[in-house]
N, C-alpha and C positions, 0 to 999 in steps of 0.2 A: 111472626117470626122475626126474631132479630138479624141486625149481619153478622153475626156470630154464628149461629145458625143456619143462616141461609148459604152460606162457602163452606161446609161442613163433608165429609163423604163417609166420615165412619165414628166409631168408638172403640175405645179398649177398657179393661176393668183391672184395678191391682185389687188385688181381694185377698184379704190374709185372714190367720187367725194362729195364736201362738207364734208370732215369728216366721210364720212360714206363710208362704204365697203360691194363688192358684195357679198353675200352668198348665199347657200340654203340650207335647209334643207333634209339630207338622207331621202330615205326610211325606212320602219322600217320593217325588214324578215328576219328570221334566213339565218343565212351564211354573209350576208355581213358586213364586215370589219366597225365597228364605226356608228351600224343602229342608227335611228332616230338624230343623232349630228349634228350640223351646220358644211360645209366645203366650201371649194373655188371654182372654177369652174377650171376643169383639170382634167385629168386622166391618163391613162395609153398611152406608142406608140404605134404608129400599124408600122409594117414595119419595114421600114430603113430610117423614118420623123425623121427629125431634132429636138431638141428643140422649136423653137420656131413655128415650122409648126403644132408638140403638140400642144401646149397650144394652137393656135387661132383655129385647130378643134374642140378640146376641146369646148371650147368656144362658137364656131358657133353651134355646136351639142347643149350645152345644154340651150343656152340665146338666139341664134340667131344672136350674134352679130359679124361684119366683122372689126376686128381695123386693123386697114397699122400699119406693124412691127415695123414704126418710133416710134409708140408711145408706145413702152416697150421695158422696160429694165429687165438683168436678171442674174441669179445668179446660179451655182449649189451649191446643198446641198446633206447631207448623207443620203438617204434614211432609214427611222428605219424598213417601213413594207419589204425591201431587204436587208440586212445587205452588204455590199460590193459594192452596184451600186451608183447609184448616181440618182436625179431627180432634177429639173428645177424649181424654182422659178420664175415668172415675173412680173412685177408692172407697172404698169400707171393708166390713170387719166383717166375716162369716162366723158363726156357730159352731160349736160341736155339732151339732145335727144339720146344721147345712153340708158339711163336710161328708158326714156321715148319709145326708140324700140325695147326693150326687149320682146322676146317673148320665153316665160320657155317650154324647152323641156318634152321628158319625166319620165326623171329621175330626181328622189326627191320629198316631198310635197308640197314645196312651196321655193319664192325666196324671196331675202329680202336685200334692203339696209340697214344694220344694222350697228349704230354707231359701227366706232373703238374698241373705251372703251369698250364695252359691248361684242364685241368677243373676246377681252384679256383676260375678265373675265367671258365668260361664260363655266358653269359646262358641258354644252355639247356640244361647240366647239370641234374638234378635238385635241386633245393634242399637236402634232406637229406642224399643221398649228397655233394654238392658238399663242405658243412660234414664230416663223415664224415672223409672223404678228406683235407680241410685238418687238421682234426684230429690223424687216424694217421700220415701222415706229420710233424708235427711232433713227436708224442712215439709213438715205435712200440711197441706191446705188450711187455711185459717176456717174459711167459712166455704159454705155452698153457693156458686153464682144461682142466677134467676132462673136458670135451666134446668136446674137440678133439684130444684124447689117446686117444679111443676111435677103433677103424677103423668104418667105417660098416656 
């Protein structure tokens, strides 16, 4: 494991298809971190999982769905809710039929392809992932680093 990976605590996924990107919406209960806002699908690591082995439990835990690592790419960034560590950005491109076999776990109320534009600009996207997301889509990842390149 690299030091990239070894100061790491979580991953998140921009997953689009058509212009529009995967979301859902938080819980709303005291204690948790940014309740009721729209966020990306990702979470924390468990273990000593890799990057990208995060993000697709992640994933599978909360949508159901299985992508081959081919199809994302990824990025670290500075973690704000850890000051010091680092976490996992990934992006790729869903299917008509990924969309279509989605099945929402059970965290959050609801899930939602919701145009781009409207999670750049919405007042209760998460602040981070908001910026993120404005971000990558204006300049998309050239290539996949070496983490992303391994199968989980």
């Amino acid at each position: 494991m690299d030091n990239e990976e070894a100061a790491f605590h979580g991953a998140k996924l921009v997953l689009t298809q058509g212009g529009r990107l995967l979301t859902y919406l938080r819980d709303d209960r005291p204690g948790l971190p940014f309740p009721d806002h729209w966020d990306l699908p990702g979470g924390g690591r468990e273990g000593g999982e890799s990057p990208l082995r995060c993000a697709l439990r992640e994933l599978h835990e909360e949508f159901g769905l299985c992508l081959p690592p081919s199809r994302l790419t990824g990025r670290a960034f500075a973690s704000r809710q850890f000051p010091g560590w680092r976490s996992w950005l990934f992006a790729g491109t869903l299917t008509a039929a990924d969309v279509a076999g989605i099945r929402f776990g059970d965290e959050g109320r609801e899930w939602r392809m919701m145009p781009l534009a409207d999670f750049v600009s919405h007042p209760r996207a998460i602040p981070q992932f908001r910026d993120l997301v404005a971000e990558l889509t204006a300049s998309p990842p050239r290539s996949a680093p070496r983490a992303a390149a391994h199968p989980p």
